[in-house]
VEXVO-624140 format. One record per residue (C-alpha): residue in three letters; x, y, z negated; chain. Coordinates in steps of 0.25 Angstrom, whole numbers, plus 5000, padded with zeros to 4 digits. Layout:
residues N
<code = ala&x = X&y = Y&z = Z&unit = A>
...
end
This chain:
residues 291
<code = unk&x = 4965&y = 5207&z = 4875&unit = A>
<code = unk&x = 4963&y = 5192&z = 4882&unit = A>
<code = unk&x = 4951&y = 5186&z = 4888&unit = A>
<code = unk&x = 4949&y = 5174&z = 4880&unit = A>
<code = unk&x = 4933&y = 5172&z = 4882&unit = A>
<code = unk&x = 4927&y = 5171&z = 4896&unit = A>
<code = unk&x = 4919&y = 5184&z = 4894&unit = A>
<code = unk&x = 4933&y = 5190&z = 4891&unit = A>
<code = unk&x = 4936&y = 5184&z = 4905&unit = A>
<code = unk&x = 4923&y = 5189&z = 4910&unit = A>
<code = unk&x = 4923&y = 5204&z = 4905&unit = A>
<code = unk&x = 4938&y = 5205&z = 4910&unit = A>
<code = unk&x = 4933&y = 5201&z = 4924&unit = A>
<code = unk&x = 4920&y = 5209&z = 4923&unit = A>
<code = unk&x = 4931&y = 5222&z = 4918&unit = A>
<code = unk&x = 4937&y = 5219&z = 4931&unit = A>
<code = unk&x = 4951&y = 5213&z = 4924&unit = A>
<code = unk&x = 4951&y = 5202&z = 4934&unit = A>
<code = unk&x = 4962&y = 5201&z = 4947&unit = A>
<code = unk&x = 4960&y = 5191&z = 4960&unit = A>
<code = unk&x = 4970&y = 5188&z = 4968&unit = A>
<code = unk&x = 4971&y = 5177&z = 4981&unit = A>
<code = unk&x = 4985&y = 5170&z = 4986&unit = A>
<code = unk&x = 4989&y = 5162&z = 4997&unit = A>
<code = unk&x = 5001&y = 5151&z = 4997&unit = A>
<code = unk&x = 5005&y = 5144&z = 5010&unit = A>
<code = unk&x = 5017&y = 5133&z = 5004&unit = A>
<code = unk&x = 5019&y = 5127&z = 5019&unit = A>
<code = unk&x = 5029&y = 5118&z = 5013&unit = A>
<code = unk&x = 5030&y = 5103&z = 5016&unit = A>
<code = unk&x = 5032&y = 5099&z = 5002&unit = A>
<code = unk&x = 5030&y = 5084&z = 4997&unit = A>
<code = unk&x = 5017&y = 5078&z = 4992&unit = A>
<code = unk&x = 5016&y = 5080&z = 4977&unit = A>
<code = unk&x = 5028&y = 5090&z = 4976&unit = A>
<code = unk&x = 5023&y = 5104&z = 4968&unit = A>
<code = unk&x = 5026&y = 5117&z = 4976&unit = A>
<code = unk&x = 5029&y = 5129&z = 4971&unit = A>
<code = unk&x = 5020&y = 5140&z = 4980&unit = A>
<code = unk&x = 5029&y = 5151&z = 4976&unit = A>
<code = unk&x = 5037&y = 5151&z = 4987&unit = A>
<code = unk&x = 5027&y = 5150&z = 4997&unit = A>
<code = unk&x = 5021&y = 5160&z = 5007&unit = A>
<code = unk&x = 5006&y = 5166&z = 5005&unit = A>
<code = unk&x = 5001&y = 5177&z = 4996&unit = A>
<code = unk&x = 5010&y = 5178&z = 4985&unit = A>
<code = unk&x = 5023&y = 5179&z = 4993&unit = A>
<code = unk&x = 5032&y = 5167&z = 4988&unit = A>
<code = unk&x = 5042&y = 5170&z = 4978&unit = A>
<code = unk&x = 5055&y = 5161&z = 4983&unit = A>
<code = unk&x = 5063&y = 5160&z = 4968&unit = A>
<code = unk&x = 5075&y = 5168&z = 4974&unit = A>
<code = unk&x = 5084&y = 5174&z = 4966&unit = A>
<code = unk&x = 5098&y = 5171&z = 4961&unit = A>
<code = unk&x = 5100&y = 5157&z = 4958&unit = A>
<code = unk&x = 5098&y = 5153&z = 4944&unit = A>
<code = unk&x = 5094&y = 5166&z = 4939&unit = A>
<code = unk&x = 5080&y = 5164&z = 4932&unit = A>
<code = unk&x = 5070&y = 5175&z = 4936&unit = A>
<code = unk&x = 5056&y = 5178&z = 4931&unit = A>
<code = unk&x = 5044&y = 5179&z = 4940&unit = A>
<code = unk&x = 5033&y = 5188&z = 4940&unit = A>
<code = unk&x = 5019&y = 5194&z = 4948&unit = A>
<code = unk&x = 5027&y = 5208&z = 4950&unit = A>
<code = unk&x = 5041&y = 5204&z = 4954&unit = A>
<code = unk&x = 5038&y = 5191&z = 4961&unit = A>
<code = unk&x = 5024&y = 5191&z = 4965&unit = A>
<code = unk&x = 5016&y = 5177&z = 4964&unit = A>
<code = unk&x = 5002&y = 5178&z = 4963&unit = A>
<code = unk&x = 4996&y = 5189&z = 4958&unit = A>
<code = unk&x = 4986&y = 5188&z = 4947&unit = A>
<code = unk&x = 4986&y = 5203&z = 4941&unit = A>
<code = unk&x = 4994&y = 5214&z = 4934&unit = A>
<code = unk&x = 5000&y = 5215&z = 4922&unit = A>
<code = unk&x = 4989&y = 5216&z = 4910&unit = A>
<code = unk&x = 4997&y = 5213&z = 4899&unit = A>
<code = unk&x = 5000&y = 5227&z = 4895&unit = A>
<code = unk&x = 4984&y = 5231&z = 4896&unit = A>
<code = unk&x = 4983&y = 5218&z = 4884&unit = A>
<code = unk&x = 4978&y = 5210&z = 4895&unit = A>
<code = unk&x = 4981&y = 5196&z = 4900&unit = A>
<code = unk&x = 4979&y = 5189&z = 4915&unit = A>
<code = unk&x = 4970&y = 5177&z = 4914&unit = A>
<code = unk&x = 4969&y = 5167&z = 4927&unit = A>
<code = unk&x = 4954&y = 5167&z = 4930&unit = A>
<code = unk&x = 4954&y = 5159&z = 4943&unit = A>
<code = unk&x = 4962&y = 5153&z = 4952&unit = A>
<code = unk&x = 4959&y = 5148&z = 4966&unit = A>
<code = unk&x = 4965&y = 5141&z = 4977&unit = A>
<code = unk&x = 4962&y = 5132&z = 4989&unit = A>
<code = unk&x = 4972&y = 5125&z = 5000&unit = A>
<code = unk&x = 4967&y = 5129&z = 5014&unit = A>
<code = unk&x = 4978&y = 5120&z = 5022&unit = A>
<code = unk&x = 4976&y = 5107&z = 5016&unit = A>
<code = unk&x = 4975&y = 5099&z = 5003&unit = A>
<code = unk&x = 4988&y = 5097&z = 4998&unit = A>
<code = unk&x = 4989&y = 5104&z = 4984&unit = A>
<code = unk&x = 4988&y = 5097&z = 4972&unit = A>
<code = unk&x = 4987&y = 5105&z = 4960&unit = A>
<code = unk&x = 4992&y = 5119&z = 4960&unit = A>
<code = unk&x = 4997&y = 5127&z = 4948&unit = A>
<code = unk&x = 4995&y = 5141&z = 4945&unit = A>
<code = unk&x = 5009&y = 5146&z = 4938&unit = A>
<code = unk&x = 5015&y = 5159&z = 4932&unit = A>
<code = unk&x = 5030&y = 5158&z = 4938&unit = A>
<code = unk&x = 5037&y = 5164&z = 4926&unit = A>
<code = unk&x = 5053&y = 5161&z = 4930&unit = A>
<code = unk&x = 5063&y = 5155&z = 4942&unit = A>
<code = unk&x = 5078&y = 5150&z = 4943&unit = A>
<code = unk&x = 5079&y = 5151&z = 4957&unit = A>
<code = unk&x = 5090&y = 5142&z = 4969&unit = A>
<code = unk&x = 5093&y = 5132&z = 4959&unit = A>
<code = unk&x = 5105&y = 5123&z = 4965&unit = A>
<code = unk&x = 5102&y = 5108&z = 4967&unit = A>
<code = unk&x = 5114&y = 5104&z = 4972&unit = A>
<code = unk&x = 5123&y = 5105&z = 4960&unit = A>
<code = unk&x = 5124&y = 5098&z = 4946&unit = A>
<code = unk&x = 5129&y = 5107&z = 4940&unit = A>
<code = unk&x = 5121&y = 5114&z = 4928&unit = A>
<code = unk&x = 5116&y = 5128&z = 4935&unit = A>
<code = unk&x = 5114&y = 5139&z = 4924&unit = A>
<code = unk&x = 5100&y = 5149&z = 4926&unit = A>
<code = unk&x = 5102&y = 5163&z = 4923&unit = A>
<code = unk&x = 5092&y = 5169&z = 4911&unit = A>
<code = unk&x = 5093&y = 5181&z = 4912&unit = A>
<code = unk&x = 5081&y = 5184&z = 4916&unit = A>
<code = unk&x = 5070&y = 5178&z = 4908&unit = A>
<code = unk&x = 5054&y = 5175&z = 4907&unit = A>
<code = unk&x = 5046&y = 5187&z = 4906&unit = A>
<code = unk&x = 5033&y = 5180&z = 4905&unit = A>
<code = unk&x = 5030&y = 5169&z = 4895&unit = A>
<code = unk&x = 5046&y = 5172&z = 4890&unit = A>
<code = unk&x = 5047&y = 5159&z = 4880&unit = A>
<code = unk&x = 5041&y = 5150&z = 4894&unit = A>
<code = unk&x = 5029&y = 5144&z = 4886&unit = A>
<code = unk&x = 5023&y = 5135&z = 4896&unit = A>
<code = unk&x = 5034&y = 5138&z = 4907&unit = A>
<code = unk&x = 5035&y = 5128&z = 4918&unit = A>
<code = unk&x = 5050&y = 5125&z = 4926&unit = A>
<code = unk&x = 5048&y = 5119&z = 4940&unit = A>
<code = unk&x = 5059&y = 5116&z = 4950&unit = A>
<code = unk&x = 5057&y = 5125&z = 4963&unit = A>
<code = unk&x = 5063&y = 5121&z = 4976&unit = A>
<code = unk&x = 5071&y = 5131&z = 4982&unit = A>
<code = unk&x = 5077&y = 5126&z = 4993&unit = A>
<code = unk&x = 5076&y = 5111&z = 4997&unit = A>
<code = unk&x = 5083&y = 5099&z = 4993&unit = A>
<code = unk&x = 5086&y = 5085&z = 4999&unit = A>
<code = unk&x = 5081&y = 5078&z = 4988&unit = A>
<code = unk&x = 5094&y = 5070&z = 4988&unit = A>
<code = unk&x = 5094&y = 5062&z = 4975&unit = A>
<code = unk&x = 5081&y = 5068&z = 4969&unit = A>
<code = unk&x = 5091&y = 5079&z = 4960&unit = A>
<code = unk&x = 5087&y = 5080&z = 4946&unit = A>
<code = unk&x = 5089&y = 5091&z = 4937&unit = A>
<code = unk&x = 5088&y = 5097&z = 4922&unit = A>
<code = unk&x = 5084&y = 5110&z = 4918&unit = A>
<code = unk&x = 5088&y = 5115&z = 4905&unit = A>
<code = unk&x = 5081&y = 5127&z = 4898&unit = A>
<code = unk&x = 5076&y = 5137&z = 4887&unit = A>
<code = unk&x = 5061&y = 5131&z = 4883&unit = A>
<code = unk&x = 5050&y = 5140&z = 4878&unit = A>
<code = unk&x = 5054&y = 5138&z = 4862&unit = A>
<code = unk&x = 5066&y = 5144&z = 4867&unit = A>
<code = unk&x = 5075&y = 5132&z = 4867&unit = A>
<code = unk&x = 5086&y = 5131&z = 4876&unit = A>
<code = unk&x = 5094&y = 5120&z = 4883&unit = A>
<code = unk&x = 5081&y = 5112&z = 4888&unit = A>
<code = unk&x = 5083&y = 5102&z = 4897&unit = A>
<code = unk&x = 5072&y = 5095&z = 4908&unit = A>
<code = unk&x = 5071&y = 5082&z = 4910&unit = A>
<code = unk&x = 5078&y = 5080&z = 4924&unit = A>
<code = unk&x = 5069&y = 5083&z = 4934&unit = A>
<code = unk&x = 5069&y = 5076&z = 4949&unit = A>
<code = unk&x = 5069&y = 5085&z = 4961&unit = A>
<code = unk&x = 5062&y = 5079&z = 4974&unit = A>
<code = unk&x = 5066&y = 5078&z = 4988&unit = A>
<code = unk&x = 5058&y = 5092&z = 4990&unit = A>
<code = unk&x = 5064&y = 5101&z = 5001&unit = A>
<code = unk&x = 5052&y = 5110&z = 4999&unit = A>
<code = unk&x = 5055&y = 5125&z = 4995&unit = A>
<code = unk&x = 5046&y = 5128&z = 4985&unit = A>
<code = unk&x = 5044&y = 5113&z = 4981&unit = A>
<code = unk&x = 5045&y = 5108&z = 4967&unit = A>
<code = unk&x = 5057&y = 5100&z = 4966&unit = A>
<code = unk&x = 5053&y = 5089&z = 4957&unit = A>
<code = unk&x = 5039&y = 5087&z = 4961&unit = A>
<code = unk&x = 5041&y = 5080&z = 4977&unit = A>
<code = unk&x = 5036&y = 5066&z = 4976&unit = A>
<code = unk&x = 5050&y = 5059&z = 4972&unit = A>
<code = unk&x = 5052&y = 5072&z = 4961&unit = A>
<code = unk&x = 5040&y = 5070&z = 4953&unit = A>
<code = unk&x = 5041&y = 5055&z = 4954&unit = A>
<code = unk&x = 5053&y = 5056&z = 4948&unit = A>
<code = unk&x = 5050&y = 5066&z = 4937&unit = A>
<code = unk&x = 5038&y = 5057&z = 4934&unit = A>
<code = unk&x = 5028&y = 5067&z = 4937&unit = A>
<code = unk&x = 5024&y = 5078&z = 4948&unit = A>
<code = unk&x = 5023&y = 5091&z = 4936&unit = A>
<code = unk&x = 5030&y = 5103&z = 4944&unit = A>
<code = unk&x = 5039&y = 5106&z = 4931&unit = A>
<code = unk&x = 5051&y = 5101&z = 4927&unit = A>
<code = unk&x = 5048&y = 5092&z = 4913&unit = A>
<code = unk&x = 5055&y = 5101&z = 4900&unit = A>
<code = unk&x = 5063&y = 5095&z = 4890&unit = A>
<code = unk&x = 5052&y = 5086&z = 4878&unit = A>
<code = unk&x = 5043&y = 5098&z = 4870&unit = A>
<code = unk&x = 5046&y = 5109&z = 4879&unit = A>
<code = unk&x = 5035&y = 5116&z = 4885&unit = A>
<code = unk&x = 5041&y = 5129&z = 4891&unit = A>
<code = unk&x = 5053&y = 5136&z = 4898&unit = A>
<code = unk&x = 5060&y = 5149&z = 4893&unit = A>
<code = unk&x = 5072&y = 5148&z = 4904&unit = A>
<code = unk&x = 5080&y = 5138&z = 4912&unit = A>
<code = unk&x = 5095&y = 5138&z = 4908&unit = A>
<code = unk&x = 5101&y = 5127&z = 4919&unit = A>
<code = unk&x = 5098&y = 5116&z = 4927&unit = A>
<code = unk&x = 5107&y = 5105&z = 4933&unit = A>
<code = unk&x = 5106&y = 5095&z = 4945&unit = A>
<code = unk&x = 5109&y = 5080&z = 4940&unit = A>
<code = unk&x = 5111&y = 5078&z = 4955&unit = A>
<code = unk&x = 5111&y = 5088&z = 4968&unit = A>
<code = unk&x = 5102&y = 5090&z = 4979&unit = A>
<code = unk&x = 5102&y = 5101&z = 4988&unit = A>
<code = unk&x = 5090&y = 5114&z = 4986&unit = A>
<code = unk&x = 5088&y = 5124&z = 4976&unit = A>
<code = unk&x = 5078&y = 5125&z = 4967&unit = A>
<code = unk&x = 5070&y = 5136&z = 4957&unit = A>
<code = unk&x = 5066&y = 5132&z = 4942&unit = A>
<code = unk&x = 5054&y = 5142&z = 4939&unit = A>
<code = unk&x = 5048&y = 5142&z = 4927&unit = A>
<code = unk&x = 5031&y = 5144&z = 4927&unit = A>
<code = unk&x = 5021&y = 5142&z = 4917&unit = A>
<code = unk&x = 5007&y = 5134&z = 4924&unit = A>
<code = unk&x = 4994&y = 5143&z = 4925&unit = A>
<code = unk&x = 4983&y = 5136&z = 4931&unit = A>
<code = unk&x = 4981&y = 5124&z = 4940&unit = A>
<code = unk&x = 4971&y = 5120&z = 4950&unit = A>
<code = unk&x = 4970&y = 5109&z = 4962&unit = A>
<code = unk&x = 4964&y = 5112&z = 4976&unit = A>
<code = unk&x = 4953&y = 5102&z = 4979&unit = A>
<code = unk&x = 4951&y = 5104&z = 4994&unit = A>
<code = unk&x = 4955&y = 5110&z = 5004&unit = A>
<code = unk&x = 4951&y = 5125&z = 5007&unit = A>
<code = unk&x = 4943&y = 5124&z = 4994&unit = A>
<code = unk&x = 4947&y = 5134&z = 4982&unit = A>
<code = unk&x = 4949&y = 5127&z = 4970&unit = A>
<code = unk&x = 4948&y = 5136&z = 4959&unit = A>
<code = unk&x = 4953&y = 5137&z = 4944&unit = A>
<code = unk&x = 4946&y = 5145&z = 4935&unit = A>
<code = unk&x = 4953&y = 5141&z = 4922&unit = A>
<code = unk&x = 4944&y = 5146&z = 4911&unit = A>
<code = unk&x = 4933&y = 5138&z = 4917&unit = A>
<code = unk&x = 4940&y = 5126&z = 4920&unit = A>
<code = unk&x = 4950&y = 5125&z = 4908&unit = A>
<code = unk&x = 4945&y = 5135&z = 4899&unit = A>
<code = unk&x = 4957&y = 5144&z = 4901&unit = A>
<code = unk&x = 4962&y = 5158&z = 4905&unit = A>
<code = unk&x = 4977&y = 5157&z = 4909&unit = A>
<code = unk&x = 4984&y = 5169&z = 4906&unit = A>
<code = unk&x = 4992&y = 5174&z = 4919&unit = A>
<code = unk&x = 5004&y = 5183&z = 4913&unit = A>
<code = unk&x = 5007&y = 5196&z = 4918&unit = A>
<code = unk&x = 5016&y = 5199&z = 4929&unit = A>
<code = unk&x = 5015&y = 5182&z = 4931&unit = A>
<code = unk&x = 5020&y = 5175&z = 4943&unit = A>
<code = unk&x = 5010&y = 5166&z = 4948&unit = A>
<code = unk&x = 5013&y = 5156&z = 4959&unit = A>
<code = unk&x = 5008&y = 5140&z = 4961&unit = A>
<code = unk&x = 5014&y = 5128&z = 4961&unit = A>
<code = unk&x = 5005&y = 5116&z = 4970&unit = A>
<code = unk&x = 5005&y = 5102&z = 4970&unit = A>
<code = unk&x = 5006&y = 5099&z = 4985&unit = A>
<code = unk&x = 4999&y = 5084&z = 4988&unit = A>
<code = unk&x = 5004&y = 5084&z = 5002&unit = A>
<code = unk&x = 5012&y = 5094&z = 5005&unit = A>
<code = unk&x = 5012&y = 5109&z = 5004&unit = A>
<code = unk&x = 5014&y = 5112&z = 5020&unit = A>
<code = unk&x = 5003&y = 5118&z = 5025&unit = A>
<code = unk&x = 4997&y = 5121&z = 5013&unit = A>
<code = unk&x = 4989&y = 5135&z = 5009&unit = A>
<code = unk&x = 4985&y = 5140&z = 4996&unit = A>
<code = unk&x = 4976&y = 5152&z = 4994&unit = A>
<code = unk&x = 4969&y = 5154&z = 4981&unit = A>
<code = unk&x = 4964&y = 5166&z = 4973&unit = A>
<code = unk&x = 4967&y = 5171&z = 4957&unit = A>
<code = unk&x = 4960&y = 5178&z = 4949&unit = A>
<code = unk&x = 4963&y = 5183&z = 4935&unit = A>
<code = unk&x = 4957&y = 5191&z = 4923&unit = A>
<code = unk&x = 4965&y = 5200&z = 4912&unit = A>
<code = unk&x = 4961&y = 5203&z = 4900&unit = A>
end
């Protein structure tokens, strides 16, 4: 079964196949203007998840070993699948976010060294265990522990895409100056001016539009800090307009769409911080509907 009509959505509801769930972030970290930052790490309701585990060992993410937000239990097996129905969220502190996306974190490679050229080899023996060819899967640059910003290091990444094709290679990509734990480290101000844009995820190699696995990555010069490449597929966005006022996304209504939230999904957010994200406190609601 599949809700593809809004009075599938509606009788699902009305049968009670429906789940609500609030959450809470509090970043409380002087980040620059612009940069992205990656909520996952910060306190609230989830707890934060901190990407550790043994260097370079790629690890999957998911609801029932790592937490994230929770959205409901696993329908799959009933022939069901988890649809977002609506998402809220206000900043009750200030006005600093920019646009914040909704994200299903599917995989991390944790306390990547930048202070070495050398080429440093991910191990793979773990893999995807949702969305296993990476169709659609993201890889942004997590900030670990801080760096200078000596030199602005840029780096390569070479990996598997989603057609199964090895030995990939990014364009290189320009960290920042950010000292910021949880900071996405090309996207400070002098990062995304120099990667020519302020996306949160690293450019792929010409006709790629996914990623199966990281094999490596190398430093073309050193800095100090470590760093986590986590691969996440985007789900919704939406953009707080005022302060202590819910903005809410209701995607069927405004896009005419029903994102499908896989089972056992780890769902976390990524915000555009305008000023900074010290002092800033996010609460929102999600709701979503299986059938």
């Amino acid at each position: 079964m599949a809700i593809t009509s809004l009075k599938a959505l509606v009788d699902a509801e009305e049968a009670g196949q429906t789940f609500l769930a609030t959450w809470r972030k509090v970043p409380n970290a002087g980040t620059g203007s612009f940069c992205w930052f990656d909520t996952t790490l910060s306190a609230g309701n989830p707890l934060p998840f901190y990407y550790a585990s043994n260097p370079l060992e790629g690890r999957p993410l998911g609801q029932s070993t790592n937490g994230g937000l929770p959205h409901n239990l696993p329908v799959a097996p009933l022939g069901y699948k988890t649809f977002l129905k609506t998402f809220t969220v206000s900043n009750t502190t200030n006005l600093q976010t920019g646009p914040i996306i909704l994200m299903d974190y599917q995989f991390y490679y944790p306390f990547i060294d930048m202070g070495t050229t050398d080429e440093q080899f991910m191990d793979n023996t773990a893999t995807l265990t949702r969305n296993v060819t990476g169709a659609g899967l993201q890889i942004m640059a997590v900030q670990l522990a801080g760096q200078l910003g000596t030199g602005n290091p840029r780096f390569i990444v070479n990996y598997t895409n989603s057609d199964g094709v090895s030995g990939r290679v990014t364009p290189p990509a320009v960290c920042g100056n950010s000292s910021v734990v949880g900071a996405l480290v090309t996207t400070t101000a002098i990062g995304f001016a120099a990667n020519g844009s302020n996306v949160p995820f690293l450019a792929l190699q010409a006709g790629d539009t996914g990623v199966q696995s990281i094999e490596s990555i190398t430093f073309q010069s050193v800095d100090i800090g470590l760093i986590a490449l986590v691969l996440v597929k985007p789900i919704e966005n939406i953009m707080p307009k005022e302060i202590a006022s819910p903005s809410e996304r209701v995607p069927v209504l405004d896009y005419m769409d029903l994102p499908v939230i896989p089972d056992n999904a780890y769902l976390s957010l990524l915000v555009n911080v305008t000023t900074s994200a010290g002092g800033m406190t996010l609460n929102g609601i999600i709701q979503t509907v299986w059938g």
